[in-house]
DRENKE-789972 format. One line per field, with one value per atom (N, C-alpha, C, O): x, y, z; atom name; residue in three letters; residue number from 1. Coordinates in Angstrom, 3 decimals. Atoms other than C-alpha are relative to their C-alpha. Example, Ala and Ser with C-alpha at 12.3 -4.5 7.8 and 13.67 -1.06 7.14 Angstrom:
! DRENKE-789972
px = (0.890; 12.300; 0.900; 1.936; -0.820; 13.670; -0.770; -0.261)
py = (-1.190; -4.500; 1.200; 1.181; -1.190; -1.060; 1.090; 2.198)
pz = (0.000; 7.800; 0.000; 0.665; -0.060; 7.140; 0.730; 0.899)
atom = (N; CA; C; O; N; CA; C; O)
res = (ALA; ALA; ALA; ALA; SER; SER; SER; SER)
n = (1; 1; 1; 1; 2; 2; 2; 2)
This chain:
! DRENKE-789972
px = (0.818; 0.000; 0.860; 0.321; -0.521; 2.745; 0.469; 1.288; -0.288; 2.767; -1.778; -1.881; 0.871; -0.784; -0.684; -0.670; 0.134; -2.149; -1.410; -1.660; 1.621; -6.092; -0.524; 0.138; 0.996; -8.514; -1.752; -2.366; 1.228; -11.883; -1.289; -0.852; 0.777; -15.039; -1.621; -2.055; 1.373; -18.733; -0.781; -0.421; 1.454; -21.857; -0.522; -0.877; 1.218; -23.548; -0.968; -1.184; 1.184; -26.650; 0.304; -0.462; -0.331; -25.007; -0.138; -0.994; -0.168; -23.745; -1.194; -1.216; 1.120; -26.956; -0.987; -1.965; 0.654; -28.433; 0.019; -0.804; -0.374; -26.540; -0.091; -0.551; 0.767; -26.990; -0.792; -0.915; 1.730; -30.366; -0.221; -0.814; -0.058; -29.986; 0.646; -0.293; -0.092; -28.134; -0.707; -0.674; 0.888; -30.463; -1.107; -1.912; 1.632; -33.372; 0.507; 0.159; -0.640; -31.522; 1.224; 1.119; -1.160; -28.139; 1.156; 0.934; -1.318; -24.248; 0.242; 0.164; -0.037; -23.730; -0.849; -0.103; 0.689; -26.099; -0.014; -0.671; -0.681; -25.123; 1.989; 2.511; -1.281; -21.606; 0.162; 1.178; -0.018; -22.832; -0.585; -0.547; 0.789; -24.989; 1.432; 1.584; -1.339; -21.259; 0.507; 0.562; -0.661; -19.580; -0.248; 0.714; 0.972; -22.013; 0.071; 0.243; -0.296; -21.797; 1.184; 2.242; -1.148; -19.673; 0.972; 0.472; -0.725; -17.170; 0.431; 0.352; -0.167; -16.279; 1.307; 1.772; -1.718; -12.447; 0.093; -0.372; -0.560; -10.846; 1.451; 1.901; -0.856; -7.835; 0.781; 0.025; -0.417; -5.444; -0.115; -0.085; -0.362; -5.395; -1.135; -1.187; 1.125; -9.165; -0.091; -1.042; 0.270; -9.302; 0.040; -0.943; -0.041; -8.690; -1.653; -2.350; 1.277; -11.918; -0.752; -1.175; 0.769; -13.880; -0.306; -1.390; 0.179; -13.291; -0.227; -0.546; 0.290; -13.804; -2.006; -2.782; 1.383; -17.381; -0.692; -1.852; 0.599; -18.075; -0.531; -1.691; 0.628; -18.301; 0.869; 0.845)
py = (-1.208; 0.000; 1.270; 2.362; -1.456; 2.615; 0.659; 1.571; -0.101; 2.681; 0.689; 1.225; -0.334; 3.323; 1.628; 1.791; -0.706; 6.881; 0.496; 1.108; 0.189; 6.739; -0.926; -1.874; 1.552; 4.194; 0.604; 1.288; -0.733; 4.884; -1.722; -2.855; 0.624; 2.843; 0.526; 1.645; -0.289; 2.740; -0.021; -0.782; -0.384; 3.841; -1.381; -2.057; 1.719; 0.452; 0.172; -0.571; -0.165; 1.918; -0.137; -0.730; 0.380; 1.916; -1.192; -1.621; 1.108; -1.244; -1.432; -2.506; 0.933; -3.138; 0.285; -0.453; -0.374; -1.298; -0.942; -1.512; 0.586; -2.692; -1.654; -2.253; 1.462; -6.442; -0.093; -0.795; 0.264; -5.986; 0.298; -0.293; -0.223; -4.667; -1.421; -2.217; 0.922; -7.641; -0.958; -1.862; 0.889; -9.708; -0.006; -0.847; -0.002; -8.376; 0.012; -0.918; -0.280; -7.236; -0.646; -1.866; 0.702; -8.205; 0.764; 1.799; -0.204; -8.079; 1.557; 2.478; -0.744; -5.564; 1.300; 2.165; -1.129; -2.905; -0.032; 0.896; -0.016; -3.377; 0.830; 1.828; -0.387; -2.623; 1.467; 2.163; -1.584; 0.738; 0.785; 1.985; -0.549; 1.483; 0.632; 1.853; 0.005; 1.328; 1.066; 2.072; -1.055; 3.024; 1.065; 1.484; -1.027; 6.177; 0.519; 1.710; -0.654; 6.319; 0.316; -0.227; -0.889; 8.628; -0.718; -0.620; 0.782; 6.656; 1.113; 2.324; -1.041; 8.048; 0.086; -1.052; -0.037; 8.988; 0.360; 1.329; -0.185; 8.138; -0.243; -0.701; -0.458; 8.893; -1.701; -2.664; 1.600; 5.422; -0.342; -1.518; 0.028; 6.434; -0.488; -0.673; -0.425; 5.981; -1.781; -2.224; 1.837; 2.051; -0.697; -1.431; 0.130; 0.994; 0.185; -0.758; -0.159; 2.612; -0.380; -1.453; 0.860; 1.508; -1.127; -1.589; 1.435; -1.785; -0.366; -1.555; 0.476; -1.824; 0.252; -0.270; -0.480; -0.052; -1.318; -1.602; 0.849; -2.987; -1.344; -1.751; 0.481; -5.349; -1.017; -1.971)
pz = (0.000; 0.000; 0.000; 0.181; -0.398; 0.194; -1.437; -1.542; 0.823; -3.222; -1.156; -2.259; -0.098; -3.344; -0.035; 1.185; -0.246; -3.640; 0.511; 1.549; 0.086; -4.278; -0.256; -0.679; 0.677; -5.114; 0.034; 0.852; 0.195; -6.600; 0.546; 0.745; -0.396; -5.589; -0.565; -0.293; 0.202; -7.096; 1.466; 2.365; -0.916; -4.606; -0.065; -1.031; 0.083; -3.302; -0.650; -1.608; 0.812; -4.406; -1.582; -2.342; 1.708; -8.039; -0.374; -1.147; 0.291; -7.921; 0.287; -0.316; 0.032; -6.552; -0.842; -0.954; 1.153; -9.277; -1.237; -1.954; 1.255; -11.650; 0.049; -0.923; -0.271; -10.280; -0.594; -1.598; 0.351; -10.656; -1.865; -2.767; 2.166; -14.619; -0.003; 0.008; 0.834; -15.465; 0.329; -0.505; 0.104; -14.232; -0.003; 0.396; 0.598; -15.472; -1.417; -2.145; 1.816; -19.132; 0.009; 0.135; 0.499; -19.704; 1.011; 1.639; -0.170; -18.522; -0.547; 0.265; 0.693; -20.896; 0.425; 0.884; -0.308; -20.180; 1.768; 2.241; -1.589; -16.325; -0.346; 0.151; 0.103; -17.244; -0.921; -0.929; -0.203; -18.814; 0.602; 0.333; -0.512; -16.593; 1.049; 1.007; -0.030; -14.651; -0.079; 0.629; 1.104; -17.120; 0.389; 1.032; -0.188; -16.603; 1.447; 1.709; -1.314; -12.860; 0.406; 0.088; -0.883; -10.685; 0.948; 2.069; -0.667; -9.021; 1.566; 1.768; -1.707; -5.205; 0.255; 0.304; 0.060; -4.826; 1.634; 2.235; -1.349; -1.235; -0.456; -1.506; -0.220; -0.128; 0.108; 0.235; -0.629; 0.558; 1.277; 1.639; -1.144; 4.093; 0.549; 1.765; -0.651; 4.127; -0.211; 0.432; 0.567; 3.132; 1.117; 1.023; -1.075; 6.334; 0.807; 1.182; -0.462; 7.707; -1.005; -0.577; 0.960; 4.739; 0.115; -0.239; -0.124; 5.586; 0.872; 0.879; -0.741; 8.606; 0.289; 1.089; -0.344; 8.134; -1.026; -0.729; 0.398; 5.597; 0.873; 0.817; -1.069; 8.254; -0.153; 0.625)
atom = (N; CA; C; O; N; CA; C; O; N; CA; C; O; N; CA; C; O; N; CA; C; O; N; CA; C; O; N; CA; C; O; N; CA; C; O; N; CA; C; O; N; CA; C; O; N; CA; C; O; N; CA; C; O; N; CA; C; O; N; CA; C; O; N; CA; C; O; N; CA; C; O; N; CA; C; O; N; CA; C; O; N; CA; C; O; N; CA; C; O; N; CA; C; O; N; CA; C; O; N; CA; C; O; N; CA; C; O; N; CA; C; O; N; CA; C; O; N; CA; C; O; N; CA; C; O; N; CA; C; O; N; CA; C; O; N; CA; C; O; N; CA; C; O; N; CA; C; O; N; CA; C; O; N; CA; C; O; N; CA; C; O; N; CA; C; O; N; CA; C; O; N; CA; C; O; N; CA; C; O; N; CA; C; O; N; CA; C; O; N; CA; C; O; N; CA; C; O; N; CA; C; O; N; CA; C; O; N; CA; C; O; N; CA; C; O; N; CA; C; O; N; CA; C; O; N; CA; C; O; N; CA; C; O; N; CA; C; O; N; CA; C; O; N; CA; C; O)
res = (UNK; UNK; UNK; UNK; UNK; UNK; UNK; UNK; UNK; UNK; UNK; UNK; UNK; UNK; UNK; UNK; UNK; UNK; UNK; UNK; UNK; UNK; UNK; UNK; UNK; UNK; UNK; UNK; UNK; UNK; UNK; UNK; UNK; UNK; UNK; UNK; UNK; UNK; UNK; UNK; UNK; UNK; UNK; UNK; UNK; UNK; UNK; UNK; UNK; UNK; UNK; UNK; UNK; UNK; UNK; UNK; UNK; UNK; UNK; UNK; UNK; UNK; UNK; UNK; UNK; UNK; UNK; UNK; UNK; UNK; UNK; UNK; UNK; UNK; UNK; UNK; UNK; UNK; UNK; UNK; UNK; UNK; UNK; UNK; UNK; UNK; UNK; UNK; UNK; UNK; UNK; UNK; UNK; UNK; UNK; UNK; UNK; UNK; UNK; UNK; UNK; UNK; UNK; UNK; UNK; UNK; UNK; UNK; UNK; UNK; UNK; UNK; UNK; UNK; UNK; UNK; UNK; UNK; UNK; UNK; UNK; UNK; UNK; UNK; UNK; UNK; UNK; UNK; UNK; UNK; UNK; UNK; UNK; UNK; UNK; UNK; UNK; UNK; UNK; UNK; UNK; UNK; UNK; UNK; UNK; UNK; UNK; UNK; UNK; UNK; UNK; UNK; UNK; UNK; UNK; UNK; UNK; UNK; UNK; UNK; UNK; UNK; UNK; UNK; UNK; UNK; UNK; UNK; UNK; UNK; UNK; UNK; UNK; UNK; UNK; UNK; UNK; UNK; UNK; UNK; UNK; UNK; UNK; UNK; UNK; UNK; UNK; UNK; UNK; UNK; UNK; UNK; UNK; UNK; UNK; UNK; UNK; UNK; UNK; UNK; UNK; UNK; UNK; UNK; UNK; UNK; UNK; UNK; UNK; UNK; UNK; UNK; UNK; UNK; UNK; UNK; UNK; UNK; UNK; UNK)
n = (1; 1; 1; 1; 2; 2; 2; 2; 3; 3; 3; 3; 4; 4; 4; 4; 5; 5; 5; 5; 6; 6; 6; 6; 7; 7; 7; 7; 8; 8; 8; 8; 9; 9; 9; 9; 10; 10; 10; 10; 11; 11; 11; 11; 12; 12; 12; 12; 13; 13; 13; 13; 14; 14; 14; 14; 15; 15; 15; 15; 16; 16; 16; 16; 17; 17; 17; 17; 18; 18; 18; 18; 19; 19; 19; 19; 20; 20; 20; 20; 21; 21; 21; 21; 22; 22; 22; 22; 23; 23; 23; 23; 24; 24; 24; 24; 25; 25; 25; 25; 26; 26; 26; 26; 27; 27; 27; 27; 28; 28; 28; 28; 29; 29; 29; 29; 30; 30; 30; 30; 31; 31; 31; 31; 32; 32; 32; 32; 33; 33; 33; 33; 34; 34; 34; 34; 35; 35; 35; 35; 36; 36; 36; 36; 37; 37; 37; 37; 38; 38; 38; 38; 39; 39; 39; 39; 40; 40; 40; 40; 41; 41; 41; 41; 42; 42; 42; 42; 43; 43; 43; 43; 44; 44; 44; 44; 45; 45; 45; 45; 46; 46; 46; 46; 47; 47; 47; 47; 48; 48; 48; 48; 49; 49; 49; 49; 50; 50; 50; 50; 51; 51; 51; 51; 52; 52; 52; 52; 53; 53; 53; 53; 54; 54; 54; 54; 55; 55; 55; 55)
């Protein structure tokens, strides 16, 4: 990690979004639905607490 600076991460709400598209429509239109969303930019320092709030 010290090599590490940022790391980006999709919004759960995005990503259970996009679950749910490919398995109502397709892979494909999940992966632009993706594409299209805003990704969330933390810091490296923050990954640590991230993970620990995932559980």
């Amino acid at each position: 990690m010290t090599r590490v600076a940022s790391f980006h991460l999709d919004e759960d709400v995005v990503w259970q979004e996009a679950v749910h598209l490919a398995q109502e429509s397709s892979s494909s239109a999940a992966e632009d639905y993706l594409g299209a969303s805003d990704l969330l930019w933390y810091d490296s320092s923050e990954l640590d607490q991230l993970l620990g709030e995932a559980g």
